[in-house]
Structure formats: C-alpha cells, structure tokens
GUMIVEX-32318 format. One record per residue (C-alpha): residue in three letters; x, y, z. Coordinates in steps of 0.02 Angstrom, whole numbers, plus 50000, padded with zeros to 5 digits. Example, Ala and Ser with C-alpha at 12.3 -4.5 7.8 and 13.67 -1.06 7.14 Angstrom:
2
ala506154977550390/ser506844994750357/
***
This chain:
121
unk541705732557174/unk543005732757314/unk544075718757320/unk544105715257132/unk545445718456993/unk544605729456838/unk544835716356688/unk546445717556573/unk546645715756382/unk547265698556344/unk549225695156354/unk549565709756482/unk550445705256644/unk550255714856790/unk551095713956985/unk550105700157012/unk550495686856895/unk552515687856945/unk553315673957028/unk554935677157095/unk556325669657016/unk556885661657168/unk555505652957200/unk555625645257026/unk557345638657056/unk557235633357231/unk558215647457277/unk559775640757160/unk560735650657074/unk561655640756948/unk561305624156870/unk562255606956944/unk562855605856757/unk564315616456749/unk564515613256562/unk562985620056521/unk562735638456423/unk561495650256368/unk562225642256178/unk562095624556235/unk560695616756128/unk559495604956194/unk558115592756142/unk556815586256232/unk556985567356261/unk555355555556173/unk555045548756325/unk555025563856423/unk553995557956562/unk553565560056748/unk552825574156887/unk553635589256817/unk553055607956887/unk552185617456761/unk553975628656725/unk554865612856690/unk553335606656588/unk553275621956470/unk554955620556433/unk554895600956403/unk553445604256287/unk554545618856192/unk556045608356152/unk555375594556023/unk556405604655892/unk558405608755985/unk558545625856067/unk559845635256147/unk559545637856321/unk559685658156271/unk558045653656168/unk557165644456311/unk557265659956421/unk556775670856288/unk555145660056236/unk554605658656418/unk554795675056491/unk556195670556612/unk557725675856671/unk559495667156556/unk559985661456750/unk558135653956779/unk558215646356639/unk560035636056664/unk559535631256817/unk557895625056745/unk558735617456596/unk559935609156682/unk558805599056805/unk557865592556650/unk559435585356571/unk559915579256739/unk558095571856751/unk558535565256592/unk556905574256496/unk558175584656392/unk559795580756301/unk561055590156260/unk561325592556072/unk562825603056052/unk563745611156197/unk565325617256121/unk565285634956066/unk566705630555939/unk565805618255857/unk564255629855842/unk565425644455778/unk566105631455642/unk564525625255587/unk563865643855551/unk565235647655442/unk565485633955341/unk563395635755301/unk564045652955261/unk565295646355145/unk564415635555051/unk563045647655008/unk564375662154950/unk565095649754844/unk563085642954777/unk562845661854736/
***
C-alpha cells in the first residue's frame, strides 16, 4: 500500500485538497471594484453565461437568491478577501449584479422591518 492515501469519511478535508488562496485570485489581493464589501449584496445575472473556472462557477450557481459577499465566503469555504476579489470579477464580467451596496440603506431597511413587527405585536 505505499503510495496511497488510507480513505476518509465523507466531507473531511485534508492537506491535500487546499488550494492556495493566491492561486485562486491570480495572486490579487483586492477586487478592481472599490465599492464593493463583504455587505454588498449580489445576484447572479439570468444570463450568466460563458468559460468561468469552477470557483467562479460555484459562486455563480450560489447567487440565484441575493447574497452578501460575507455569505459567499462563508458558503464556499473561502477567505472574505478571496471572495471580493472573486465577486468582483463576476460583476465586472457582468454574471453578477449588485443589489444593494450601501451599508446605510441595509442598516435602514433592518430597522424599519423591526419596526413594523414591534408595532404588529
């Protein structure tokens, strides 16, 4: 048996199934889109098509309902900077839109939901 890895129980990772986050990225560290956030919510686009890499892919196929670009990198296991850079050439490639960027408006939106239930109760 030399040579071989002993079998693992479903859904563990080991050493080997890493990529670096570098390669990922291209070796970029931030996204072109300097508006962009880890609260910015995105959506993928219907006609969201083309040669994407299997990272951009997965996330294209995880966005039919919006997302904050926090939630991306949670769901997929990457790093919040992976993840903007990621994000951001998608909605540059036009395969994601942004749906709200301002953190205001998000902030706003929460509490007057808030509101109105407090005063339903």
């Amino acid at each position: 048996m030399t040579g071989t890895l002993p079998p693992r129980p479903p859904g563990e990772r080991s050493a080997h199934d890493f990529v670096r986050p570098f390669v990922l990225t291209g070796g970029r560290t931030r996204s072109n889109d300097a508006s962009l956030h880890m609260e910015t919510m995105v959506q993928t686009v219907d006609d969201a098509l083309g040669r994407l890499t299997f990272e951009h892919a997965r996330i294209v196929d995880g966005c039919w309902e919006p997302r904050s670009v926090a939630e991306v990198a949670a769901e997929f296991g990457m790093p919040l900077g992976v993840a903007m850079v990621l994000v951001g050439d998608l909605v540059e490639a036009g395969c994601l839109e942004v749906t709200q960027s301002n953190p205001v408006e998000l902030e706003l939106e929460a509490l007057t939901r808030m509101i109105e239930r407090v005063r339903a109760l």
